[in-house]
ZAKEVO-395963 format. One record per residue (C-alpha): residue number from 1; residue in one letter; x, y, z. Coordinates in Angstrom, 2 decimals, always signed. Example, Ala and Ser with C-alpha at 12.3 -4.5 7.8 and 13.67 -1.06 7.14 Angstrom:
2
+-----+----+---------+---------+---------+
!   i ! aa !      c1 !      c2 !      c3 !
+-----+----+---------+---------+---------+
!   1 !  A !  +12.30 !   -4.50 !   +7.80 !
!   2 !  S !  +13.67 !   -1.06 !   +7.14 !
+-----+----+---------+---------+---------+
END
This chain:
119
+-----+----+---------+---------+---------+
!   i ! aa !      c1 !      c2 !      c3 !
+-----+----+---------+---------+---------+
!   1 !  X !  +57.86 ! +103.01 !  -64.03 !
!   2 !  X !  +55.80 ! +102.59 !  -66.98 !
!   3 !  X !  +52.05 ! +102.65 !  -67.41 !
!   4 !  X !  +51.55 !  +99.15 !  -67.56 !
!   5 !  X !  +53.51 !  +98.29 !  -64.63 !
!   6 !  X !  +51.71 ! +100.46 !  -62.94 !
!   7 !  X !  +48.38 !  +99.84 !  -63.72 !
!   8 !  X !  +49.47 !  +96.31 !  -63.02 !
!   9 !  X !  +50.44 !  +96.66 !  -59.35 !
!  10 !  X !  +47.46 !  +98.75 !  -58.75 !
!  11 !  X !  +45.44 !  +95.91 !  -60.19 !
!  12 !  X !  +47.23 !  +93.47 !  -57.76 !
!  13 !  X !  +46.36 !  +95.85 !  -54.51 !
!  14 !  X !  +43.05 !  +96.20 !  -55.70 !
!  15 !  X !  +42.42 !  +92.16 !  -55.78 !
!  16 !  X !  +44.12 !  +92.02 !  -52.11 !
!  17 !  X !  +42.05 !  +94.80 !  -50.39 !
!  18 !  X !  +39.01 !  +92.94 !  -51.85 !
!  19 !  X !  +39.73 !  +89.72 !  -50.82 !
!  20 !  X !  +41.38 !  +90.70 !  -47.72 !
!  21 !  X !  +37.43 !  +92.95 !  -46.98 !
!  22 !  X !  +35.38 !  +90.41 !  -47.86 !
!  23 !  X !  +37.04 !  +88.11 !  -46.08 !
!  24 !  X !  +37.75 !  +89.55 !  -42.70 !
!  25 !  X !  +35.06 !  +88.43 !  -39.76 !
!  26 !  X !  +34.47 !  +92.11 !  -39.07 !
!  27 !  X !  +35.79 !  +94.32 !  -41.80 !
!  28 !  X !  +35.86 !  +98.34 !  -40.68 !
!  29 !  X !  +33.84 ! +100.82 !  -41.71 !
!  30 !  X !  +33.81 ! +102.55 !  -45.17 !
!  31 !  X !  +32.54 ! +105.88 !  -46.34 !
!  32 !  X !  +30.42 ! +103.88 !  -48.99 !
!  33 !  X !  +28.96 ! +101.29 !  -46.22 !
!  34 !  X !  +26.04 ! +104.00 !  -46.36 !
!  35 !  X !  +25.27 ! +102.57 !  -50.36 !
!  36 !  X !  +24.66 !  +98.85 !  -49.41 !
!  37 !  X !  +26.99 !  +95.70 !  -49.80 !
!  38 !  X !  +25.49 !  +94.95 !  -53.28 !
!  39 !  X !  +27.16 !  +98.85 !  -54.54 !
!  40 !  X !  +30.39 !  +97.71 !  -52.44 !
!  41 !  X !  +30.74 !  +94.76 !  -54.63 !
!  42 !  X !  +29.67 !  +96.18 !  -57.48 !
!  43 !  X !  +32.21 !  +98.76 !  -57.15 !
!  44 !  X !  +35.05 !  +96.61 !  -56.33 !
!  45 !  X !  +34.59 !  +94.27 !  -59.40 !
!  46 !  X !  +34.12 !  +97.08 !  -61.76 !
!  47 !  X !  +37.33 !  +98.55 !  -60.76 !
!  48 !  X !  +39.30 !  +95.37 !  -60.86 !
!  49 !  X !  +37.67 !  +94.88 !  -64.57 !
!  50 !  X !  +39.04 !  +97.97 !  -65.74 !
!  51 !  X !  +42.15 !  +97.82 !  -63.90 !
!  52 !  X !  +42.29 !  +94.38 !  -65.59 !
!  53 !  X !  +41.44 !  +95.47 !  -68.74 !
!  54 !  X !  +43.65 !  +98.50 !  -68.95 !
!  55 !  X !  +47.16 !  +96.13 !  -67.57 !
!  56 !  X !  +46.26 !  +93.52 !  -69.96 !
!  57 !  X !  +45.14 !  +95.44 !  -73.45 !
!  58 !  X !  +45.82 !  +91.99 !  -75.38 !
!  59 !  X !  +43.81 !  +90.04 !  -72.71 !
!  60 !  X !  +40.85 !  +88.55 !  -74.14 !
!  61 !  X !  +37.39 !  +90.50 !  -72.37 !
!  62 !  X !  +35.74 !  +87.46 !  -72.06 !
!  63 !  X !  +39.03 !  +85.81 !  -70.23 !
!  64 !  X !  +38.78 !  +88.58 !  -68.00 !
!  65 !  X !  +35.31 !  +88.50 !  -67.13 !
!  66 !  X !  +35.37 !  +84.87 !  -66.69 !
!  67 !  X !  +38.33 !  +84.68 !  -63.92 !
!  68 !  X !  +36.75 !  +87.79 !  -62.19 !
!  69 !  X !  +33.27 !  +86.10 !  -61.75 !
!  70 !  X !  +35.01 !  +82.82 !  -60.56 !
!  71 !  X !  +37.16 !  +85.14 !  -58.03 !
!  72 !  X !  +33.56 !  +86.65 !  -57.07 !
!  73 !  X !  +32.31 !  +82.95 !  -56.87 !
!  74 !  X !  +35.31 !  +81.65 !  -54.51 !
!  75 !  X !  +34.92 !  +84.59 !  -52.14 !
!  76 !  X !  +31.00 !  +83.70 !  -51.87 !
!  77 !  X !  +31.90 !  +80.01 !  -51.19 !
!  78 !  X !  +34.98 !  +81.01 !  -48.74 !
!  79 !  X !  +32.01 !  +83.26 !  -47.05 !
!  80 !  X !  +30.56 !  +80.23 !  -45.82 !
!  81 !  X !  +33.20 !  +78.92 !  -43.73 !
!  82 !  X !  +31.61 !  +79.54 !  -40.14 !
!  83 !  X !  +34.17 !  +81.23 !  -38.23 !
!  84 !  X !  +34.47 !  +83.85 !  -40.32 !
!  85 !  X !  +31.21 !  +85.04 !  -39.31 !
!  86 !  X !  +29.82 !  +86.34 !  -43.09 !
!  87 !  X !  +27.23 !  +85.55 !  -45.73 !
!  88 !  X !  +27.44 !  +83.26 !  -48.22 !
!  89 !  X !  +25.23 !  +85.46 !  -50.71 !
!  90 !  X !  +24.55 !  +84.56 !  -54.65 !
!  91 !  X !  +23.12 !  +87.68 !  -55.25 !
!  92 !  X !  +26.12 !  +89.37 !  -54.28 !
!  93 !  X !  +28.12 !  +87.12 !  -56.31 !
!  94 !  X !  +25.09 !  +87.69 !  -59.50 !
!  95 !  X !  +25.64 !  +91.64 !  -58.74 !
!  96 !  X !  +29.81 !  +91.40 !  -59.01 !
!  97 !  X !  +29.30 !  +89.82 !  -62.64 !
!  98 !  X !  +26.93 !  +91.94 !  -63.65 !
!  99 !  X !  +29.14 !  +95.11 !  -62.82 !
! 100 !  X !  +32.18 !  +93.04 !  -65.01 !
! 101 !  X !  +29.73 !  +92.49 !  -67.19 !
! 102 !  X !  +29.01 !  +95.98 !  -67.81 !
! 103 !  X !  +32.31 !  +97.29 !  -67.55 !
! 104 !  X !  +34.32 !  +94.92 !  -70.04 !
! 105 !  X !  +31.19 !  +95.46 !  -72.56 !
! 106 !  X !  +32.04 !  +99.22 !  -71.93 !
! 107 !  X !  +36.24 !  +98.57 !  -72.77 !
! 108 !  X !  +34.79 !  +96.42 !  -75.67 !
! 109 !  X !  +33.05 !  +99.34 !  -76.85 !
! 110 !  X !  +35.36 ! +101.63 !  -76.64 !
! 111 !  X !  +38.26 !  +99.39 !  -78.22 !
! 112 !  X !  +36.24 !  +98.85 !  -81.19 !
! 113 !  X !  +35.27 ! +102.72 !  -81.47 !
! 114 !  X !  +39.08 ! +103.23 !  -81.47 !
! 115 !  X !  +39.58 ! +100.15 !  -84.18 !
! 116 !  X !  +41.73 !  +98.54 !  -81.43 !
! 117 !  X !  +42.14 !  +94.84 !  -82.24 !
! 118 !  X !  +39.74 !  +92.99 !  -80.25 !
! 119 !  X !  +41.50 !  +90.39 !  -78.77 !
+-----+----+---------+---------+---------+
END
């Protein structure tokens, strides 16, 4: 299997065990529960960024970072549906594009260092 493949299908399992956790009534317990929601978000959108941004090297950053913050958006929204018993929070949605944020501006940085095209 080659790198991008992979990278791919870890990018894809790392979208559905978000999703699937921020989405469940009453999600189980985490070794990094003890760091606060806002780090748990933080920490899942900064890894789908780079997984993103490592599966798709010809993806535009800003692409990226645009569909990630509306996937961040969507799961604050679908948050709000009652009987799932969760929080409808724009901070938590603020701190998931501000991790993408970071991390694309960090691939960005490190592209251009290289003299990768910058798509």
């Amino acid at each position: 299997m080659n790198r991008a493949l992979s990278l791919r299908i870890a990018l894809v399992a790392a979208v559905v065990f978000a999703v699937t956790m921020a989405l469940l009534p009453k999600p189980p317990h985490m070794p990094i529960d003890q760091f606060g929601d806002k780090f748990q978000h933080m920490l899942a959108f900064a890894t789908m960024s780079l997984l993103a941004a490592l599966a798709y090297p010809t993806a535009r950053l800003s692409r990226i970072g645009e569909r990630f913050s509306f996937l961040g958006a969507l799961i604050e929204v679908l948050q709000s549906i009652p009987s799932l018993h969760r929080d409808c929070d724009i901070r938590d949605w603020i701190a998931d594009t501000l991790a993408i944020t970071v991390v694309l501006l960090i691939v960005w940085s490190v592209r251009r260092g290289r003299g990768a095209r910058l798509p």
